[in-house]
N, C-alpha and C positions, 0 to 999 in steps of 0.2 A: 504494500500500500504506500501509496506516495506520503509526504509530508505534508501536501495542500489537502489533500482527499483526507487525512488522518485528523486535522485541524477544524476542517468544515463539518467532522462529525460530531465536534464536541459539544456540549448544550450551553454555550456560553452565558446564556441571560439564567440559565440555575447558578453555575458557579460563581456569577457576582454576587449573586442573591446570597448564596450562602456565602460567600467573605465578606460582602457587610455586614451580615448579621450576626456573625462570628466575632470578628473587630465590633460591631455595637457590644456584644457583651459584653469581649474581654476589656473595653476601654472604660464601661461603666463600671466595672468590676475594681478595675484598677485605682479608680478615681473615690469610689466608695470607700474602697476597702485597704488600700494602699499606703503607705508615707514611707517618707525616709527614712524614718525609725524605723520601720517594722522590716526594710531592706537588711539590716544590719545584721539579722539575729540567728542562730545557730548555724548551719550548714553555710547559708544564705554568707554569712559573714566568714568562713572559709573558703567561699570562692574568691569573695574581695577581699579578705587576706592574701588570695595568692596570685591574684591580678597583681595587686601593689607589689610584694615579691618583683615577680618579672617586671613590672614597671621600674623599679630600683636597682634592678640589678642585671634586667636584659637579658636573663637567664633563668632555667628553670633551677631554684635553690632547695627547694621548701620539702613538702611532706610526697609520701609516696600512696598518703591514702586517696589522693583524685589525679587524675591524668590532667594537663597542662592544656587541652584545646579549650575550652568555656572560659577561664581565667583568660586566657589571647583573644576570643571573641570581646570580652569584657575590657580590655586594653584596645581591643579596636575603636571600641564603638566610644571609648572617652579621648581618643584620639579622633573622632569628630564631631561630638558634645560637650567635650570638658569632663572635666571629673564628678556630672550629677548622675546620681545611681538610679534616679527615676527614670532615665531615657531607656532602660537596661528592659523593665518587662515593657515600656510601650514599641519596641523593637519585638521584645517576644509575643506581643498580643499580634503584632502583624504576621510574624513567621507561624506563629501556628494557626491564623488565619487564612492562610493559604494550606496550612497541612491541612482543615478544614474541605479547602479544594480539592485536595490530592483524594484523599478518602473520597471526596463524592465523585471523581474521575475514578479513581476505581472502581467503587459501586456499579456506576453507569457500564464500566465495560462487562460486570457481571448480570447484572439486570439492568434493562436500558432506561427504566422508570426506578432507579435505586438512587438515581444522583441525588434528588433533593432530599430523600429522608434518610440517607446515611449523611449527609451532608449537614444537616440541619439536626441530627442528630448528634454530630459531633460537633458541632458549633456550641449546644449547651452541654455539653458534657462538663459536668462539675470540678472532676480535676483536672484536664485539660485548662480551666475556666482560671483556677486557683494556681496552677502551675506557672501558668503564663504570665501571675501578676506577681511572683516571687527572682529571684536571683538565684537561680536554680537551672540544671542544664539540659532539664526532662522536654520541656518545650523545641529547643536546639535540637536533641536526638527524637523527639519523634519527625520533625520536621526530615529531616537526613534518612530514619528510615524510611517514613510513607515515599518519598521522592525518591529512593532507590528502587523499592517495588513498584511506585508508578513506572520506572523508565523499564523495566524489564517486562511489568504487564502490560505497556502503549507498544511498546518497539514488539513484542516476538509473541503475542496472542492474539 
């Protein structure tokens, strides 16, 4: 199948549907329920411990109980916001609003009336919902997974 012919199949005006409505969630979620204080704390405050790390020292120094990619996303992304740790889940509200997507493109290649309510059902999925408004790397890796299985289930199914 061509890559025109593969694109003109997709249901485009569902998967907007469900990434606004996805992003509406996680962004009222965030906004409710969220502050700079509440970034700081348990886990959440070992990853920005170990961003800071590699920020000071350009190198990975620190503990061997987390792998170093989430901390370098987290270094990224204050290397084009500054050092506010709020920008941190409205980044992650959008990536998993798109993994949002992915799931309802997969759905659709399984049942072709499956995009909207797998879609829309993982739009309010509660931890997805919670995850995305934390400093946490669960968001980052489902996005990475769904978007591996989408590219093997679009390209060879």
């Amino acid at each position: 199948m061509t890559t025109n012919k593969m694109l003109s199949n997709f249901p485009w005006g569902s998967l907007c549907l469900i990434f606004f409505a996805a992003f509406v969630v996680r962004i009222s979620y965030i906004a409710v329920f969220t502050s700079n204080e509440q970034l700081v704390m348990e886990d959440q405050y070992l990853y920005l411990s170990m961003a800071q790390v590699i920020r000071e020292h350009g190198i990975w120094t620190s503990t061997t109980e987390r792998v170093p990619g989430y901390p370098i996303f987290i270094n990224l992304l204050y290397d084009l916001t500054g050092n506010n740790t709020i920008y941190i889940p409205l980044l992650q509200a959008a990536i998993d609003s798109v993994t949002c997507v992915i799931i309802g493109l997969l759905a659709n290649k399984v049942i072709k009336q499956g995009c909207l309510l797998s879609g829309y059902a993982s739009a309010v999925n509660l931890n997805m919902i919670v995850l995305s408004g934390m400093v946490l790397n669960d968001s980052l890796f489902l996005f990475f997974f769904y978007e591996r299985i989408a590219i093997v289930c679009l390209l060879h199914l």
